[in-house]
Structures are given as structure tokens and as C-alpha cells.
C-alpha positions in Angstrom: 130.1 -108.6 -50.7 127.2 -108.3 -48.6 126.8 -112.4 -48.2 130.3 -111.8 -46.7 129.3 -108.8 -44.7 126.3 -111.2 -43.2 128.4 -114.2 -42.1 131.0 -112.2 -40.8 128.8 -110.0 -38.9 126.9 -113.0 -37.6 130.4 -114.9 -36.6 131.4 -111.7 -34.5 127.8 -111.8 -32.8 128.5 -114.8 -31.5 130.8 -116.8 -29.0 132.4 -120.0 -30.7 129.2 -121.4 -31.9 127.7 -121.7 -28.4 124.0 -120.8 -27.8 123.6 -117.1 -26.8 122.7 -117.1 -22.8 118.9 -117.5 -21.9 117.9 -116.4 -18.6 116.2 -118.7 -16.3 112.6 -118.8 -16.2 111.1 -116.0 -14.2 114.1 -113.9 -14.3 114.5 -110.8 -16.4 117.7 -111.2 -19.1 120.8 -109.6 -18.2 121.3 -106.2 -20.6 124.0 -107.5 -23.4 125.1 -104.5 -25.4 126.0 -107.1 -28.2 122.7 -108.7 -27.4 121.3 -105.3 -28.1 123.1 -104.9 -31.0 122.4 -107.9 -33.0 118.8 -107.8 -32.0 118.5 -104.0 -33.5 120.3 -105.6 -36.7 118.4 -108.5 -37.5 115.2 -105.9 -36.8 116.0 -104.0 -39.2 114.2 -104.7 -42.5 117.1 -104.6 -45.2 114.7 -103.7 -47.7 114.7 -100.1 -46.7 116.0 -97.9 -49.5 118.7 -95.9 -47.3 120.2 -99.0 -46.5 120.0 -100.3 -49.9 122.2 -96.9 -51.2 124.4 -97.4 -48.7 125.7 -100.7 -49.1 125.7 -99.5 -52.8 127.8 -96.6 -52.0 130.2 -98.8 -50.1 130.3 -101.4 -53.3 131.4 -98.3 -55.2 134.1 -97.4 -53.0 135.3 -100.8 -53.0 136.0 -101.3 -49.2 136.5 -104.9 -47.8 135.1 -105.6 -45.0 138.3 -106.3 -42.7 138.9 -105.1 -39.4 140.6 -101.7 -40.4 138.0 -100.8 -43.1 135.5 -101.1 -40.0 137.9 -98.9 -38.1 139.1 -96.4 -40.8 135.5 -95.9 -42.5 133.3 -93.5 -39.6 136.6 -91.0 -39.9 136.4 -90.9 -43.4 132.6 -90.5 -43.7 132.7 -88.2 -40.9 135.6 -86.1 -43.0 134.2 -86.4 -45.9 130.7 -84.4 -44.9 132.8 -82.3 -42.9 134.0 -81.2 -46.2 130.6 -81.1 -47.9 129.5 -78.6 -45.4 132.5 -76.5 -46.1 131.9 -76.7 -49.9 128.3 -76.0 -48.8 129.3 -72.7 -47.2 131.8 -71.6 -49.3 129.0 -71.7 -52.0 126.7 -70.3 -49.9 128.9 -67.0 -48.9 129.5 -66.6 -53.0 125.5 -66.6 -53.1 125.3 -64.2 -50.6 127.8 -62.0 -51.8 125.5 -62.0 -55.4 122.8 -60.8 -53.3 124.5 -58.2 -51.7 125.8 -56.5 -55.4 122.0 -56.6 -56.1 120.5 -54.7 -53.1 122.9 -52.1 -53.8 122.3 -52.0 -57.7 118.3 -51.9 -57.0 119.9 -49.0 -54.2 121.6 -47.2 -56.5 119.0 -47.2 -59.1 116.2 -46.0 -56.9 119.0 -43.1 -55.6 119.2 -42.4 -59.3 115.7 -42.8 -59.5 114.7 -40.0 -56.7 117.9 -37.8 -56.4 119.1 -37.6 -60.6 117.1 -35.6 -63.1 117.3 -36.7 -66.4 118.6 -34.6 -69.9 114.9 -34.2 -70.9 113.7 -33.0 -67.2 116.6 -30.5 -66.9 115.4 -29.5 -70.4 111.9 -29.1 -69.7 113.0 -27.1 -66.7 115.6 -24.5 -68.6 114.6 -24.6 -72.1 113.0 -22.0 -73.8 111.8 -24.4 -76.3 109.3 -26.3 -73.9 106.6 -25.0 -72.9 105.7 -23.5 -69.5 102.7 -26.6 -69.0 102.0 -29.2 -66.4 104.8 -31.0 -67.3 107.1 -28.0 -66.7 105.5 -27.9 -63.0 105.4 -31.1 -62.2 109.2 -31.4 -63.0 109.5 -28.1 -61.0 108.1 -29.9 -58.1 110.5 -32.7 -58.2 113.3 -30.6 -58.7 112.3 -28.7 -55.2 111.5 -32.2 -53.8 115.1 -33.4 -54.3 116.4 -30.1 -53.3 114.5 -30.7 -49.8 115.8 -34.2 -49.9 119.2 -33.3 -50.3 119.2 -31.9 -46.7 119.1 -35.8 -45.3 122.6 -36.5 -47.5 124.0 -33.9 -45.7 123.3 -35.0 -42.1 124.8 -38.7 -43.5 128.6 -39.6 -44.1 127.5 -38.4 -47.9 127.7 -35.3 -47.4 129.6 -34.6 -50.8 127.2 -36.0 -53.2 124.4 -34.2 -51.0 126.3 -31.1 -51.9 127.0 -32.1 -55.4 123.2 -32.8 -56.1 122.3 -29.9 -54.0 125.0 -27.5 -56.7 122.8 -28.9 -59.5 119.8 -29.0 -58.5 119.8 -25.2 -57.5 121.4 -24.8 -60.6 118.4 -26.2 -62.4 115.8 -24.6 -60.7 117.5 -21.2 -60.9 117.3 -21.6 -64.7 113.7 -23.1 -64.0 112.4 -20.1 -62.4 114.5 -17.8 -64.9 112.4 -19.1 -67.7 109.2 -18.8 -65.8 109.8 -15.0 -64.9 110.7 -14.8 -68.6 107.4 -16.4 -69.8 105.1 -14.2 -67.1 106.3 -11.0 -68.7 105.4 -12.2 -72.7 102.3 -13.0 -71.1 101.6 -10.0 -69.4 101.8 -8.5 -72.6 98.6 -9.9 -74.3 97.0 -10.2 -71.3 93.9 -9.1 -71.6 92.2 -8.2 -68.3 88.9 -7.1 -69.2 88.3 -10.9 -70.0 86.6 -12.7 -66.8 88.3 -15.7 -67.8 92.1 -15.2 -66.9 94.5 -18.0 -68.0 94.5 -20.2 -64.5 98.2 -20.7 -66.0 99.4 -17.2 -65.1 97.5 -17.7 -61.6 99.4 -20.7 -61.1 102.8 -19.6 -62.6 102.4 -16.5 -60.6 101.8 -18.7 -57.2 105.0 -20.8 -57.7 107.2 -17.0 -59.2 106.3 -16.0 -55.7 108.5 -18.2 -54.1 111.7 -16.2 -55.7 110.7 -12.8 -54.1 112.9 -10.8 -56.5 111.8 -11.9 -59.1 107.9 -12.1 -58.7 108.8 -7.7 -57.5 110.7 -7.6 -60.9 107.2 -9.2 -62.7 105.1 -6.7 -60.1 106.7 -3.7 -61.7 107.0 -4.9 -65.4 103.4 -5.3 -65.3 102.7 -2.0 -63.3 104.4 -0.3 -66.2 102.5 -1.8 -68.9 99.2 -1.3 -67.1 100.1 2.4 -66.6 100.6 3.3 -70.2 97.5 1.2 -71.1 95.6 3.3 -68.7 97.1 6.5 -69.2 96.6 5.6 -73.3 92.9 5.2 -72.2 91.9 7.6 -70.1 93.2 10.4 -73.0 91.3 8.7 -75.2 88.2 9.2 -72.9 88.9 13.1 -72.4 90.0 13.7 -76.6 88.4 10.8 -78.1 91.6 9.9 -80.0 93.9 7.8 -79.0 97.9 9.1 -78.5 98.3 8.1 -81.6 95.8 10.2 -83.4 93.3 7.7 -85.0 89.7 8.8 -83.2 87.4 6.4 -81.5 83.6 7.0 -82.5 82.4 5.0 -79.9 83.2 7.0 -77.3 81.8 10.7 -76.7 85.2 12.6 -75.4 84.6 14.4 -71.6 85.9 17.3 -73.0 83.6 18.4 -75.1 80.2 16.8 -73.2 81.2 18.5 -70.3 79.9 22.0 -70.3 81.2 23.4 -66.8 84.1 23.1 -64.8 82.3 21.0 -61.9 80.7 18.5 -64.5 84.1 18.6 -66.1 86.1 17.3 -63.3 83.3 15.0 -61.9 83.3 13.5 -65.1 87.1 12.7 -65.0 86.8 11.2 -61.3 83.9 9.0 -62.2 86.2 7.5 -65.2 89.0 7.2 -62.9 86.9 5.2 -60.7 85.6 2.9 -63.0 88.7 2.2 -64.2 90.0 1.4 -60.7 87.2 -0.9 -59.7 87.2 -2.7 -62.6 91.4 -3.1 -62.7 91.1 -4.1 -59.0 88.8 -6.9 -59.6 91.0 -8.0 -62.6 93.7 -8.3 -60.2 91.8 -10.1 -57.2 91.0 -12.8 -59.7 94.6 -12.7 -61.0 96.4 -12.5 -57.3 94.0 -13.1 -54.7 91.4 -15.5 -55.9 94.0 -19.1 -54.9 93.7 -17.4 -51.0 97.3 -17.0 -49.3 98.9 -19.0 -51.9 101.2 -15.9 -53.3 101.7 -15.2 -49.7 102.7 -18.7 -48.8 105.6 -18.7 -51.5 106.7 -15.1 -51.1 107.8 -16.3 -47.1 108.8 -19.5 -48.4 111.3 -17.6 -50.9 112.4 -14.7 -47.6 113.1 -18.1 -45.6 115.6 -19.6 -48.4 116.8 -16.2 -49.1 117.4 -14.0 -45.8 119.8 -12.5 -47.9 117.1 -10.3 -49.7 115.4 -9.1 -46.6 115.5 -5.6 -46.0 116.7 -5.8 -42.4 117.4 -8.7 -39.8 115.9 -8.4 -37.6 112.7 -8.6 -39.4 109.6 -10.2 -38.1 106.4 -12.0 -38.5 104.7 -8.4 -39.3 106.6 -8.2 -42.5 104.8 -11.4 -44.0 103.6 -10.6 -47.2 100.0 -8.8 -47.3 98.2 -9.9 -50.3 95.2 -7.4 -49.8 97.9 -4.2 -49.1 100.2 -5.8 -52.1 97.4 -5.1 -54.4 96.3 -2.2 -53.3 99.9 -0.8 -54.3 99.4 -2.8 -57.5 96.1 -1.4 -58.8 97.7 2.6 -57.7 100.6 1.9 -59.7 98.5 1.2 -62.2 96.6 4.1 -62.2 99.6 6.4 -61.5 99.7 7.5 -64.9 95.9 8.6 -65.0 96.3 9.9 -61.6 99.0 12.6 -63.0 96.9 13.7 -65.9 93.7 14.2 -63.6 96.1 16.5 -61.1 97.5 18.4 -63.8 93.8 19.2 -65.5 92.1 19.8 -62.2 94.2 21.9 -61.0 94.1 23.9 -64.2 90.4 23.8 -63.5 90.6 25.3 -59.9 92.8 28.1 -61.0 91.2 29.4 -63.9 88.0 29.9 -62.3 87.2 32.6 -59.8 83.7 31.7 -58.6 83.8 30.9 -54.9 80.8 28.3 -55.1 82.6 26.9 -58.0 85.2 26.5 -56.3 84.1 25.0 -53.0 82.0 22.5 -55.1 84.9 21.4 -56.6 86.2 21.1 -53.1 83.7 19.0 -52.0 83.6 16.9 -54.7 87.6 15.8 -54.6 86.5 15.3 -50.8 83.9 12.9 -51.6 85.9 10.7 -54.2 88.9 10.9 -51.8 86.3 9.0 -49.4 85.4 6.8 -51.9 89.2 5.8 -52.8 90.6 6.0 -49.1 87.9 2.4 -49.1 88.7 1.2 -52.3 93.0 1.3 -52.0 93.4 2.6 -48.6 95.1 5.0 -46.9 98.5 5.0 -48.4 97.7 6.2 -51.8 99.8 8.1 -54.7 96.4 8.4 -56.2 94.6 9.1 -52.7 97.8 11.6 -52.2 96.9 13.3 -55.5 93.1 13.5 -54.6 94.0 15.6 -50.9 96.3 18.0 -52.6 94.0 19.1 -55.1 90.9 18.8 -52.9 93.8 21.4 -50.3 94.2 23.6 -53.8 90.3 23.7 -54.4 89.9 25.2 -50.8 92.6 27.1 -50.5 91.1 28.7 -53.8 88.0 28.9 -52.0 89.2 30.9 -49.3 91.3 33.5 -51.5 87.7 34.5 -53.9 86.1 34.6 -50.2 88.9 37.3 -49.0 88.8 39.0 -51.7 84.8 39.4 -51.6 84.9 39.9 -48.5 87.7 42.5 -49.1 85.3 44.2 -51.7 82.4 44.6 -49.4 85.0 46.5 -46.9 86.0 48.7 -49.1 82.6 50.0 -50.2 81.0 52.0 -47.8 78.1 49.9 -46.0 74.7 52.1 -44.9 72.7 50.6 -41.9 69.2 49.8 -43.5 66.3 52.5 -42.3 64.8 49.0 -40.9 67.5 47.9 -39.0 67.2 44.7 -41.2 70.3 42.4 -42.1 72.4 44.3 -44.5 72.5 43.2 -48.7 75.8 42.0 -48.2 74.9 39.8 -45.1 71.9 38.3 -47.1 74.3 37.6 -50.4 76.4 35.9 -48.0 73.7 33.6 -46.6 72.8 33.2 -49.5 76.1 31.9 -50.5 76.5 29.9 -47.5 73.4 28.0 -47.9 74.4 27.1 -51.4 78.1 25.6 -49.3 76.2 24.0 -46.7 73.8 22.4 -49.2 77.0 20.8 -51.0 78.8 20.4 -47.6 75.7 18.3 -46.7 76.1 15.5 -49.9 79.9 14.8 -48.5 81.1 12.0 -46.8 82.8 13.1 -43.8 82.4 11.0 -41.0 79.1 12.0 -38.7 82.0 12.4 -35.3 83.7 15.0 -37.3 81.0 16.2 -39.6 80.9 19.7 -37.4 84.1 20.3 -36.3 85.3 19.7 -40.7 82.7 22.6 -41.3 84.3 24.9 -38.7 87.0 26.0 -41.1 84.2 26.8 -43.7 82.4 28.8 -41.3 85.2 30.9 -40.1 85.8 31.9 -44.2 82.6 32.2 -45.3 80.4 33.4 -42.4 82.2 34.9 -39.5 83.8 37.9 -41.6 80.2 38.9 -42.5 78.8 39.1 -39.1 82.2 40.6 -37.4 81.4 43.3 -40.5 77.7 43.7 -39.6 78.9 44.2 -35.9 81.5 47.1 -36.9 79.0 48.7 -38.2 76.3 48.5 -35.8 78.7 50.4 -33.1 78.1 53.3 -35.2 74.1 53.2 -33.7 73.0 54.8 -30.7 70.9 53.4 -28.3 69.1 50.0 -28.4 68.9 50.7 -32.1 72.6 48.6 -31.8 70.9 45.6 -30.3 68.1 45.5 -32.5 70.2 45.5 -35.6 72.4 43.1 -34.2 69.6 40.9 -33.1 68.0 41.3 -36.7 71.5 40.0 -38.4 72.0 37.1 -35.8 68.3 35.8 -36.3 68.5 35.5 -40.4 72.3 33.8 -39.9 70.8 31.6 -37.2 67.6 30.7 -38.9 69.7 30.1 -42.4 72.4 27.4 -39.8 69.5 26.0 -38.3 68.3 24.1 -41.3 71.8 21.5 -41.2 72.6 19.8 -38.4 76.1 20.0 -38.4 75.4 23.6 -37.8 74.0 22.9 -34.2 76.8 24.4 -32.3 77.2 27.4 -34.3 73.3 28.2 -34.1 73.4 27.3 -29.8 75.9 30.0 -29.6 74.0 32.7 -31.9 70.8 31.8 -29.7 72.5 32.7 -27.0 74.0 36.2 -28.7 70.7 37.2 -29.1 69.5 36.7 -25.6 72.1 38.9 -24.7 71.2 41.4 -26.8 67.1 40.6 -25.7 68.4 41.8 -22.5 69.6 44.4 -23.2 66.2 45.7 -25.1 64.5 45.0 -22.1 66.4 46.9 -20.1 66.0 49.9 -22.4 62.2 48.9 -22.3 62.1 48.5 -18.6 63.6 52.3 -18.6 61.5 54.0 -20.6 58.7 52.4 -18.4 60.2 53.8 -15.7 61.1 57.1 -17.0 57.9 58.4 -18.7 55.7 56.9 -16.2 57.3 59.4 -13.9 58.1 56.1 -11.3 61.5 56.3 -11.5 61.9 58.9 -8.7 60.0 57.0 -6.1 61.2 53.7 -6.9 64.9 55.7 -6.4 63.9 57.3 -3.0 62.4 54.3 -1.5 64.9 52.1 -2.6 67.2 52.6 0.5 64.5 52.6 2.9 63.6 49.5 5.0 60.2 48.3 6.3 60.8 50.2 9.9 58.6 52.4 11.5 61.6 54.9 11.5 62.0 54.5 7.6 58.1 54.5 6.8 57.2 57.4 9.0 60.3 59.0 7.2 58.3 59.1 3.5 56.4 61.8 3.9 59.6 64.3 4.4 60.7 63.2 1.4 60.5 65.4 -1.6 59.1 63.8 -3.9 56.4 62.5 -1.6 55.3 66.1 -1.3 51.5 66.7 -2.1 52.5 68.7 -4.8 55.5 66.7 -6.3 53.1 63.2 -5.9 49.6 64.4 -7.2 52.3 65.5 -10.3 53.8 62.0 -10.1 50.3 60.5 -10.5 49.0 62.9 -13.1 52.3 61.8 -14.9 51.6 58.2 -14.9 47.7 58.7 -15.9 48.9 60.8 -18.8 52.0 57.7 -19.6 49.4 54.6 -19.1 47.0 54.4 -21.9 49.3 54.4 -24.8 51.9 52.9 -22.7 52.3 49.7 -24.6 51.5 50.9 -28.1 54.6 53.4 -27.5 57.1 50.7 -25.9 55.6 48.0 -29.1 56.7 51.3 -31.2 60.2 51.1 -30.1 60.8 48.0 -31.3 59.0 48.5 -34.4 62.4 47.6 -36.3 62.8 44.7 -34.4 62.0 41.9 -37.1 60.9 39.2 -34.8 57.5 40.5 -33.6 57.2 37.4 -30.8 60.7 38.4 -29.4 59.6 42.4 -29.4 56.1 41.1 -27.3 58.7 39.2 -25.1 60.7 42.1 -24.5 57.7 44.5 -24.0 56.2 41.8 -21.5 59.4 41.1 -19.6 59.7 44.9 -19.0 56.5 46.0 -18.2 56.4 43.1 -15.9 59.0 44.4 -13.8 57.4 48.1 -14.0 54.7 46.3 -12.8 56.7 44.6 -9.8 58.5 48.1 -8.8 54.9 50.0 -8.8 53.6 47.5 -6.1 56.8 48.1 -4.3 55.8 51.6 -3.9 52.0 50.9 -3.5 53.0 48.7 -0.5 55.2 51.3 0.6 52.5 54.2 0.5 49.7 51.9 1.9 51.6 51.2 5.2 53.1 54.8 5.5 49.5 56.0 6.1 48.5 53.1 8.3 50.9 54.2 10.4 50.2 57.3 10.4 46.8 56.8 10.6 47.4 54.5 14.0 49.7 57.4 15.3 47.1 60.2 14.6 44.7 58.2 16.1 44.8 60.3 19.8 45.2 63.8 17.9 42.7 66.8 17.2 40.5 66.4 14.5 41.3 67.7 11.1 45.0 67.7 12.4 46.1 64.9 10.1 47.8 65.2 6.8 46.3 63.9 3.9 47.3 60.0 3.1 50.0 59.5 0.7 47.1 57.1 -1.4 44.9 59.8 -1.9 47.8 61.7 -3.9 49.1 58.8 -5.5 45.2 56.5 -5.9 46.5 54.0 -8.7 46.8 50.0 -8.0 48.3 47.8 -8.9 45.9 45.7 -10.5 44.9 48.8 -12.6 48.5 49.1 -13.9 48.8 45.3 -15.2 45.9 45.8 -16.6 46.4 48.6 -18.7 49.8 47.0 -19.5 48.3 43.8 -20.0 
């Protein structure tokens, strides 16, 4: 066959056996396709392995060489790869097709994989047969992950499965966080808090409760209840020494009978009460507040996917869960029971005792633990509430035993000292008041309203004492009033003065008794007047001027007659040696001997000033006089006013002096 092929292909190359052209020399050839073609043939080296399958493949077929083989054999060759390829791609698209069917298994199995919960998952979620462990949260977490997820299904044409996965999902997680509330409240049980080292399971377990608001409210109160009878259970025991169910504790000496007075009684039952706070409140700070906002951050998660459970709609961001003011309420419901029992035994306290100091110390000290609790709960308080109306009862006590005292000391008929001094029952009530102001003084009341709280004290306990020392004073004549008023008003301002939130009180007494001072040296100031016989002059020469008219006018005067002045002046010589000593007697009762000097001072001071009035007055009467008689007969002129009426001035200060 392929000898054949040769010769026959080597016949057709050439043209009846003649010699194939040759191109003169120095010419190029002419271009010969068949030229061309046999040349490329014979160059080809038939040893070549493609060629060699080739001609096998064509010895396989069986094709003779003949003239329509030659023609026939490209379009089958051509045909035939043309249906290789198809078979090619036909096989190919069945390929592809496999590929497809396993993208969307390995699609559908990670879909499983991220959106499905298995048996045991939903198990461990719902079961009260597992336990609430890490494997209980972490499944939790995935369930709230796919729950999240779910959201992206239904924003895609899958919006049914999103919602189917969605149904039972929430439907797991409902019973999840069912089994968790369940599990918080056996725990709560044998919780111990006086242990420093509180499960970190509650903690946590609490933290993820809080993201079902309802529910973590529903825990809040179950163990608000339980803490309250615990409490209440030990705080009886504390004031009996046996428990409520009779069996006594020897370790603990019952306030009842180691109190031995109504104000140790009750302090004894506030200091218990605020141990007992302080130490439940830092139980619960580990318990709720030690993980930061976290219980905060779940409680808004929980209003967010339930706006159903908010208490109005148009709530805002100033409704967002306050951890410090949530246990606040906590630890006061937790005391509420405790807080009860100390109302109802204090207040038997305050009425069964009718001592007013008693009384007002009690006062006081319901004021100071109030203080101390408005800082440890704050301001909204059932047991803050309970504190103000018994520390309101304790006062208003107070103020009832001080009426009726005060009531008693009316009644009884009350004699003016001899002395002028304060009165017994003024002195019993300073007494009493500096026993108030001492205990008024250990409070807490803020220094900005330190005064102003005492105001109400004063105005029970002191005012009706001096407003009775001043009814009875009217009943004195003369400056003896003022001196016993003055007397009364120095021992009540020198018992204010020791306290500083007295300041105002003792300003306005101080200035009382320099309005009764004055009044003492007026009297003073008359009796200089009057008994030195100066009175009568000063009065006549009062409305005169310094004119020659008015001075020349003197001596017609009446009592500047020779015999009514040489009187005058034998008056004031007689008055001036015991002068002093006699004005220093008035105000013998007078208890402040530096305020009677004052007085007596003051007044003869102005004595003093009004003599030199007339001096001056007498002295230029007879100069001009004198200057007038100057022309006159001798022996003619009257005798000068100074010769009648010789004393100075300088000699009257100092014989007052």
C-alpha cells in the first residue's frame, strides 16, 4: 500500500516522464505550487511517528488510493472529529452537571450545618435532664446565632424556610431560657451569700436570664422573697436569741435583754439592720454588678426583641436598665421584712416613754441612720421611708412631753427671784436644751442646713421658756423689768453660744439685750439727772440759743435765782460723792457686773456732757454781763451766775470717774 501510494504520488508529480523545468542560470525559478508540493513531501522525513500512525490508521480503514478516496477522505476525517468534539461536549456537559449536584450537596450540608440544630442540641437546650453547663451556653449561643441569621433568609426568595427555622428556633430557645429561669430559682435556694466565692455560674446564667426581661423580674422577686424571710428569720433571732422556730442560738447574746434602755435598745436594732444591709449589698454587687453593664446590656437587648413588654411607647433611652438603682431596690426588698419589725418595735419604744430627752435622742438617732441609709440605698427607700416616719413619730413625741412641761410650769404660779436672776424653770430648761444641742451636734445634717433643721427645736424647747420669763417680768416696775430680762437673755445666750448652729439665735438675743442696756442707761442717765438737782437747768436752758438776747435772758429765769441756784449747787455737792456707789447700787441685781459698769459709764458720761452744757452756758452769761456792766457804778452789778453755781466740769468727771 504505501509502495503504491509512492509511485503514484511520484507519477502525478510529474509531466510524462519529462525533466521538471530548471530555470536558466542567473534567474530565480518560477514559483510551481506542485513544485512546492513535492519538494515539502520528499522533505519530510517518513520516519516521523505521526506519519507512521497515520498511514497505519488509513491501512486499517482499508482505503485505496484512487482518485475518489483522495477526494472523499478530508470530508470524512473532517466529519469524523467534528463528531468527536460533540461526543467530547456532550460528555463534558454530563461532567458538569456532576459538579453542579455537588456544590449544592456540600451547600446544603453546610445550610444544615449552620441553620439545623440537632436532637441532642435541642435537648441540651430544653431538657431538664442536662445540665445548665458550658455546653448548655454555648448551644444557647448558636441557637441566638441562627436566630440572628435567619433575618438574611428572610430578605432572600427563601423567605419560608427563614420563617420555618426562625418558628423553631424561637421555639427552642423559649424552652432554653424556660429551663434556665427554672434552674436560677433551685439555685437561689442554697445560695449561700455570706460565701465570697459565688458560683460564676449564677453570674453568668443571670447575665444571659437578663436578656428575657420578664423573666430575669420573675427571678428578681423570687429571690427578694426568699432573702426577706431569711432576714426577717435572722434579725428575730438577733433580738430573742431563738430562732422562729423555737430552738435558741447560744452564740448570739439577744438585744433584748443586753440592752438596758430604750435609746441603747433601738441603736442596737439600727446597727444590726445596717450590718445586715452592707453586707447583703456587697453580696449582691458581686452577684449583679461585678461583670460591669453586662445584666444591663441583655435586659435592653430583651426590651428591643420584646417592645411588647415595655411599659409605654414612647419610652426612651432614660429607661435603660440601671444596674446601681436595680440593686438598690434589690437589697430594700430584702430588708423589707426587718424593716417592718424595727418600725413596729420603735415605735413601741417612742410611745411608751415619756422622757423628752429620751425622746429627742431617739430622734436624733433615726436621723443619723436615715443619713447613713439615704447613701447606702438612696433616696427612694421602703426602708429609708420607714426610718423618716419613725424619726417624724420620735419628734412629734418630743414636742408633745415639751407642751406638756411647758404646760406644767404655766400652771404653777412662777415668783420673780429676789435677785432678778433667771427663774428655776428657765435654768431646767437650759439645762435641757444643752443636753438637745449636745445630741443635735453628733447628727448628720448637712452644714447648709445645719441651723435652719434646729429652728424647729428651738421654737419647742426654748422660745416657750423665754416668752414665759417675759410674761412675767411685765409684772416689775421700773428698770427692775430690764434687768431681769437682761439676766434671762444672758444665761440663754451664753448656753446657744457654745454650738455653732446656734449663731443666729445668739446675734439676735445680743441684740435684745442691748435694747434692754439702753434702756438701763436711760434710767441711769435719769437718776443722774434727777438727784444731782441738774435736771431743771438742763430743762430751762434747753430752748435757749447762744444769742446775746437768750444769754442775757438766764438770769430772769427762776431757777437761775441766787437762791434757787446756790440750792442747785448745794444739791449736787450733797449727790456727788456717793454718786457712783448709788447708781453701781441700782444695778446691784444686774448679773453681768461689766455690762452694769457699761451702763453706769455710758450714763454718767452723758450727765457729764449736759453739766458742761450748762457750765458753758453760765460762763458766757456772766461775760456778758460782765462786758455790759463794764460802764456802770460800782457795786451795781449782780453777782455772776459761777459764783452761785462754782462746780466744773473737770471736777464732776472726776468724781464720776
Amino acid at each position: 500500500m504505501s509502495t503504491d501510494y509512492l509511485l503514484t504520488s511520484k507519477q502525478s508529480g510529474l509531466s510524462d516522464g519529462g525533466d521538471s523545468p530548471i530555470s536558466p542560470a542567473g534567474t530565480q525559478p518560477r514559483s510551481n505550487p506542485l513544485a512546492t508540493k513535492v519538494t515539502s513531501v520528499l522533505s519530510a522525513s517518513y520516519a516521523d511517528s505521526d506519519i507512521r500512525d497515520a498511514l497505519n490508521l488509513l491501512d486499517i480503514r482499508g482505503i485505496q488510493n484512487s482518485s475518489e478516496t483522495r477526494r472523499q477522505i478530508r470530508l470524512d476525517v473532517q466529519k469524523e472529529v467534528i463528531e468527536s468534539n460533540g461526543d467530547i461536549i456532550r460528555e463534558f456537559g454530563h461532567v458538569a452537571e456532576k459538579d453542579q449536584i455537588e456544590s449544592k450537596q456540600q451547600l446544603l450540608k453546610a445550610f444544615d450545618t449552620h441553620f439545623i440544630m440537632s436532637e441532642d442540641d435541642i435537648a441540651i437546650l430544653t431538657s431538664t435532664a442536662e445540665p445548665v453547663n458550658d455546653k448548655f451556653f454555648s448551644v444557647l449561643a448558636r441557637a441566638k446565632k441562627i436566630q440572628n441569621d435567619c433575618e438574611i433568609l428572610l430578605g432572600t426568595e427563601n423567605q419560608r424556610l427563614g420563617l420555618e427555622i426562625m418558628e423553631q428556633t424561637s421555639k427552642s430557645l423559649n424552652g432554653a431560657f424556660q429551663k434556665l429561669y427554672r434552674w436560677i430559682q433551685r439555685e437561689f435556694k442554697s445560695l449561700n451569700l455570706e460565701n465570697p466565692q459565688i458560683s460564676s455560674s449564677i453570674r453568668r446564667a443571670l447575665r444571659v436570664l437578663a436578656e428575657r426581661p420578664s423573666l430575669f423580674q420573675n427571678c428578681l422577686d423570687f429571690f427578694a422573697e426568699a432573702r426577706e424571710h431569711i432576714l426577717s428569720d435572722a434579725f428575730y433571732t438577733a433580738l430573742t436569741g431563738t430562732s422562729v422556730t423555737g430552738e435558741e442560738d447560744t452564740s448570739i447574746k439577744p438585744i433584748e435583754l443586753v440592752a438596758h434602755d430604750p435609746l441603747r435598745y433601738v441603736g442596737d436594732m439600727l446597727a444590726w439592720t445596717h450590718s445586715a444591709t452592707v453586707s447583703e449589698r456587697e453580696a449582691l454587687e458581686v452577684l449583679f454588678i461585678s461583670d460591669g453593664d453586662e445584666i444591663a446590656k441583655g435586659i435592653q437587648a430583651g426590651r428591643d426583641s420584646e417592645p411588647w413588654n415595655r411599659i409605654s411607647e414612647d419610652e426612651d433611652d432614660s429607661s435603660s436598665f440601671d444596674g446601681l438603682k436595680a440593686l438598690n431596690e434589690l437589697v430594700d426588698r430584702d430588708v423589707a421584712g426587718v424593716a417592718r419589725v424595727l418600725r413596729q418595735r420603735i415605735g413601741q419604744v417612742v410611745q411608751s416613754h415619756e422622757e423628752t430627752i429620751m425622746a429627742y435622742k431617739i430622734a436624733n438617732l433615726l436621723n443619723f441612720y436615715r443619713v447613713t441609709f439615704s447613701k447606702l440605698l438612696g433616696d427612694d427607700s421602703a426602708l429609708l421611708e420607714s426610718l423618716s416616719t419613725l424619726e417624724e413619730s420620735a419628734l412629734r413625741q418630743f414636742r408633745v412631753l415639751m407642751r406638756d412641761h411647758i404646760a406644767g410650769l404655766q400652771a404653777d404660779a412662777q415668783a420673780i427671784p429676789p435677785d432678778l436672776g433667771p427663774p428655776d424653770f428657765l435654768q431646767d430648761g437650759l439645762k435641757q436644751l444643752t443636753a438637745i444641742m449636745r445630741t443635735y451636734d453628733t447628727s448628720l445634717t448637712s452644714l447648709d442646713t445645719r441651723e435652719a433643721d434646729f429652728q424647729p427645736i428651738l421654737a419647742e424647747a426654748f422660745d416657750p421658756f423665754m416668752k414665759a420669763c417675759d410674761n412675767i417680768g411685765k409684772s416689775l416696775a421700773g428698770s427692775r423689768t430690764a434687768i431681769f430680762a437682761i439676766n434671762c437673755l444672758m444665761a440663754a445666750r451664753n448656753t446657744l453660744a457654745s454650738f455653732d448652729f446656734t449663731s443666729g439665735r445668739t446675734s439676735d438675743m445680743q441684740d435684745s439685750i442691748e435694747e434692754y442696756a439702753a434702756s438701763v442707761t436711760n434710767d441711769q442717765y435719769t437718776f443722774f439727772q434727777t438727784n444731782s438737782a441738774l435736771q431743771p437747768l438742763t430743762q430751762a436752758l434747753a430752748p435757749l440759743s447762744d444769742s446775746e438776747k437768750d444769754l442775757l435772758s438766764i438770769r430772769s429765769l427762776p431757777i437761775f435765782q441766787p437762791t434757787a441756784l446756790t440750792q442747785a449747787s448745794q444739791t449736787l455737792d450733797d449727790f456727788l460723792p456717793s454718786a457712783l456707789m448709788d447708781a453701781m447700787e441700782n444695778l446691784k441685781h444686774l448679773q453681768s457686773s461689766k455690762l452694769a459698769r457699761e451702763i453706769t459709764e455710758e450714763a454718767a458720761e452723758r450727765f457729764c456732757e449736759d453739766f458742761e452744757k450748762v457750765e458753758e452756758k453760765l460762763i458766757a452769761a456772766d461775760e456778758l454781763m460782765e462786758e455790759e456792766g463794764q460802764g456802770s457804778k460800782e457795786g451795781e452789778s449782780p453777782e455772776p451766775l459761777r459764783a452761785l453755781f462754782p462746780r466744773t466740769g473737770g471736777e464732776i468727771r472726776v468724781l464720776l470717774s
